[in-house]
Each structure stands twice: as C-alpha cells, then as structure tokens.
N, C-alpha and C positions, 0 to 999 in steps of 0.2 A: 403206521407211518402217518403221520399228521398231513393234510394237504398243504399245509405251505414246501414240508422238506420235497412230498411229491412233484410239488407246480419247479422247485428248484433244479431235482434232478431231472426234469424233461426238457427247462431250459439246457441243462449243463448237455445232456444227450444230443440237442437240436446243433449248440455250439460246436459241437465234437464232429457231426456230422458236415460241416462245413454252411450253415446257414447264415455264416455272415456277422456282420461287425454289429448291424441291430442287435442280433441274440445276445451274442458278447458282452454290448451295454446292456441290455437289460438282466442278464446274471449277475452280471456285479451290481447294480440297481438294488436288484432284489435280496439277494446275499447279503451287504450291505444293512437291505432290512429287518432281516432279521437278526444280524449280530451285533448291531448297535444297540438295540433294548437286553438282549445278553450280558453286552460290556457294563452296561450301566447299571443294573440290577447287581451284578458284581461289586461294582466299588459303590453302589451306594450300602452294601454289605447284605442284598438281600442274596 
C-alpha cells in the first residue's frame, strides 16, 4: 500500500473515530488530492 492511500485511511480511521470537523476537512482535502491527478490523466487519455 502506497503511503498516500495509508496517510488517507488513518485520516478516514481518525474521522470515524469521532475527532472532529478538522479531520473531516482534511480527508476530503486530501482525497480530493489524490483523485484529481486520476481524473485528469483519464480524460487527458492517459
């Protein structure tokens, strides 16, 4: 597992755990980060 998906699911873990609206935003933040360069590599057809 690559450390970005790891550093992701420890956020998602923290959030589940009740730590709050920070975590929250920063999942989606970082989610965010990494599925934007996905989408784009997609339709630019790579």
């Amino acid at each position: 597992m690559s450390w970005l998906a790891s550093d992701l699911l420890e956020l998602k873990r923290l959030a589940q755990g009740g730590a709050g609206a920070l975590i929250e935003h920063l999942l989606r933040e970082y989610a965010l980060n990494i599925i934007a360069p996905g989408v784009a590599d997609v339709r630019a057809g790579g």
